[in-house]
N, C-alpha and C positions, 0 to 999 in steps of 0.2 A: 649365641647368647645376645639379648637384648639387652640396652640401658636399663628396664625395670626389671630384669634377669638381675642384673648386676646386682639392683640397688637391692635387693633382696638375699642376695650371696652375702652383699657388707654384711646388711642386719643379721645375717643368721648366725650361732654360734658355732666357734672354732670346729668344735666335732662333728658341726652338719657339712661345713664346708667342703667339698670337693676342690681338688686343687686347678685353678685354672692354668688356661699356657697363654701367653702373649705373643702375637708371633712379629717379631723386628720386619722394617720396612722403611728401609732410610733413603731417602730419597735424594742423595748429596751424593757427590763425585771423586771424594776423597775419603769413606768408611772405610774401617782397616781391613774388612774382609770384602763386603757386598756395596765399596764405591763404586758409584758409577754405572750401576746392574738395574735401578730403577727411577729412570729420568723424565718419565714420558707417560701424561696419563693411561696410555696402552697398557704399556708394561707395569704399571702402580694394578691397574684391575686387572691382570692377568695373575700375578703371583699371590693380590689376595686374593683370589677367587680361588688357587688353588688352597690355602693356607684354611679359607673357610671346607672347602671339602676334605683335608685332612683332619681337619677337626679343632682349629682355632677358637677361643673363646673372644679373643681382643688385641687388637692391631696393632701396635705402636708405632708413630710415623715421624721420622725426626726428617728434619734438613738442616741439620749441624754436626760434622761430626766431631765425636769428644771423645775419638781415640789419643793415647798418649800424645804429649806435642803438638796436638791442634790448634790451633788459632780460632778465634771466636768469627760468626760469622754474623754480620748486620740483619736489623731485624728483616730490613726489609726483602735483603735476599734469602731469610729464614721461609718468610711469610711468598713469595714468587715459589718457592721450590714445594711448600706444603699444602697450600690452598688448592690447587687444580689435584694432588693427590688425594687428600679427604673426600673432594667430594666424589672422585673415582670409585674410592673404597666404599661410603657412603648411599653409592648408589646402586650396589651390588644386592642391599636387600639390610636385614638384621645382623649388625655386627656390632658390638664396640669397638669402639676407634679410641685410642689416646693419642695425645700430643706431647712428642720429648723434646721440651724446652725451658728455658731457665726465665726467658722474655714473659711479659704481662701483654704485649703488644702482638707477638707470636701468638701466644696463647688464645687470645681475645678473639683472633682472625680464626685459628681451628676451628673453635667451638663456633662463631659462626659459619662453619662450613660445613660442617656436622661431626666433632668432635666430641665425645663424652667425658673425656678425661683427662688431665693433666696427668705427665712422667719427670718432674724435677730433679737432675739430677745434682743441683746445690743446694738441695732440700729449704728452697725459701728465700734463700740466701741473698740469689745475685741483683735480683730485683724487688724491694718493696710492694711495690704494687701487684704482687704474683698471687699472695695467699688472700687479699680482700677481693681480687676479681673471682679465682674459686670459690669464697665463701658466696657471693653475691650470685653466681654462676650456679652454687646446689650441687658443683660436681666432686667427681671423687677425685685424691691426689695424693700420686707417691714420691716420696719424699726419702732422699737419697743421702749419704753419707760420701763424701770426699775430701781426702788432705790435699788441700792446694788447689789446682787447678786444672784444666786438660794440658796446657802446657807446660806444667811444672810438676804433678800429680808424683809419674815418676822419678821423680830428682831426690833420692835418699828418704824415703818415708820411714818414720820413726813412731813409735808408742812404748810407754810403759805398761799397757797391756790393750792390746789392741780389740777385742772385745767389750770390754770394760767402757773402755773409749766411745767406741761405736756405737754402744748400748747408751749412754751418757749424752752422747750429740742425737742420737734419733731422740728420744722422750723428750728431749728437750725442743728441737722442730718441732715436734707434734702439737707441744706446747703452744709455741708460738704459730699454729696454723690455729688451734682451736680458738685463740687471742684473738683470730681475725678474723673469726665467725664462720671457720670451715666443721661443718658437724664431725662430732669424734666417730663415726661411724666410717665415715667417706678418706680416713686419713689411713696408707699403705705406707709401710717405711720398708726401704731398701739399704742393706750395707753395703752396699757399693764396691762387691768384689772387683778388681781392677782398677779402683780407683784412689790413687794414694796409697797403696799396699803393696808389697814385697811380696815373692811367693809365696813363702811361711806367712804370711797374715792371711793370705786369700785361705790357705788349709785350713790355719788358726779357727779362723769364721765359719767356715765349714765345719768341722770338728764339733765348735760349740752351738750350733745353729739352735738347739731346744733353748738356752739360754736366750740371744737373741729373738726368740718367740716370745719372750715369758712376758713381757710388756702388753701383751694381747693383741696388739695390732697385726693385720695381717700383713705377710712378711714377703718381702717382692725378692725374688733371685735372679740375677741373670749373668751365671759363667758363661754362655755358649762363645766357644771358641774361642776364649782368650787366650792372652798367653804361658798363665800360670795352668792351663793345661797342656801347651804346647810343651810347657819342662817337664813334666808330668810325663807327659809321652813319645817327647824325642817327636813328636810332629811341629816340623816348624811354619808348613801351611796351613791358617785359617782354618780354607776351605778343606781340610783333611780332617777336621781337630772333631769328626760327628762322636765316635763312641767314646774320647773323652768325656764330649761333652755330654754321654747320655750317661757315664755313669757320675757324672757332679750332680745330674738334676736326677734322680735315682734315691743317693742321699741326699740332698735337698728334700724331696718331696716325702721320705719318710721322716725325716729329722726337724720338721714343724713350716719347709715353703708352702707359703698359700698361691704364690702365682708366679711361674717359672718363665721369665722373659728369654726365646730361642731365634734361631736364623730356621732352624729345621723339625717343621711341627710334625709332619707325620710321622718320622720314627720316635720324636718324642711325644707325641702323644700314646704312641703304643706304650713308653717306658712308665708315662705315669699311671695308664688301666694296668700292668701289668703288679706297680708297687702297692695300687691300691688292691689290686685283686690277693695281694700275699697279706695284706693288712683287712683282708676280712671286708671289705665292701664291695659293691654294685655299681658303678656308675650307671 
């Protein structure tokens, strides 16, 4: 898929849209499953270059990682870890590439490297100057729900009903990117399974996912391999957690995801031809 792929995917309505996959690519030494597995421009165009021949639509490249308990990591060592990756990915040929970053200064360095898109997972939040450089940038941006922080996220998360909630904080982001001149087109909201959520909330959100659609934006997912699958399935490694995870993005993708953020695109790329082919389409 191309940037002008994409920007045409935005524009088009919900029922045209085929569900994209995102395929993760973190390039930090501490992600809870795949730290430390992509450090080295080699290895950054090695595993996308497979992720494009499984059938990736768009890359996500973080160098922070924001599993539980993390600590933030400086812009500048954001920007040393991501810059020689993008343009790795970048120079493989047609891909979107996003950037998972909460920075304006992160940000700013992707998209000059050959970045299309911003992955915020404070949905705006942690930096001011995040949503008027994407407005001014023309790019797309998803924009994430979380209680607290990556290192407090987990410390007793509470709701009086946690869809509700999350459906209440996203429109409300959205709001405030549209305020900063980002087109309503270009704006993806994510509910941020595993972030600030108890297991029963991550199901919760699952469960009510049409709901979480109904705002009309398209709806970013990304279970793969966490740990409210790991209870789920009595797998306590990560790297085990695949048919978990292929049946969260399975419902996901029938239940209103427009783009399923994975570690493992080829088998789920099969899962999502295979939901679309029971739901009566072609890809």
């Amino acid at each position: 898929m191309t940037s002008v792929e994409f920007e045409q995917w935005l524009l088009a309505s919900p029922a045209d849209r085929r569900p994209l996959i995102m395929g993760i690519l973190n390039v930090t030494p501490d992600s809870f499953s795949d730290g430390g597995l992509y450090v080295n421009p080699q290895s950054v165009a090695e595993v996308a270059g497979q992720m494009i021949e499984q059938g990736v639509d768009l890359i996500d490249v973080g160098g922070e990682s924001t599993r539980p308990g993390s600590r933030p990591v400086s812009e500048a060592e954001q920007i040393r870890r991501i810059e020689p990756a993008i343009r790795a990915v970048a120079g493989l040929g047609d891909i979107v590439i996003s950037i998972d970053t909460t920075r304006a200064a992160v940000a700013k360095a992707a998209l000059q490297a050959g970045a299309d898109m911003v992955n915020d997972i404070s949905g705006g939040r942690d930096d001011q100057a995040l949503l008027p450089l994407v407005a001014g940038a023309g790019v797309p941006i998803a924009l994430m729900h979380m209680q607290g922080t990556p290192a407090t996220m987990q410390i007793d998360p509470r709701y009086q009903d946690v869809t509700a909630e999350v459906i209440s904080f996203l429109v409300e982001r959205a709001a405030a990117a549209e305020s900063a001149g980002v087109a309503r087109h270009r704006i993806l909201l994510d509910p941020g399974l595993g972030f600030g959520k108890t297991y029963e909330h991550n199901l919760t959100l699952l469960r009510r996912l049409p709901e979480l659609a109904k705002p009309g934006r398209p709806l970013l997912i990304g279970p793969s391999r966490k740990g409210f699958i790991g209870k789920a399935t009595g797998v306590a490694d990560p790297m085990q957690r695949q048919f978990g995870t292929a049946a969260t993005i399975a419902w996901a993708v029938a239940n209103g995801a427009a783009v399923v953020r994975v570690h493992d695109v080829g088998p789920i790329a099969q899962v999502v031809r295979m939901v679309r082919a029971i739901e009566g389409f072609c890809d």
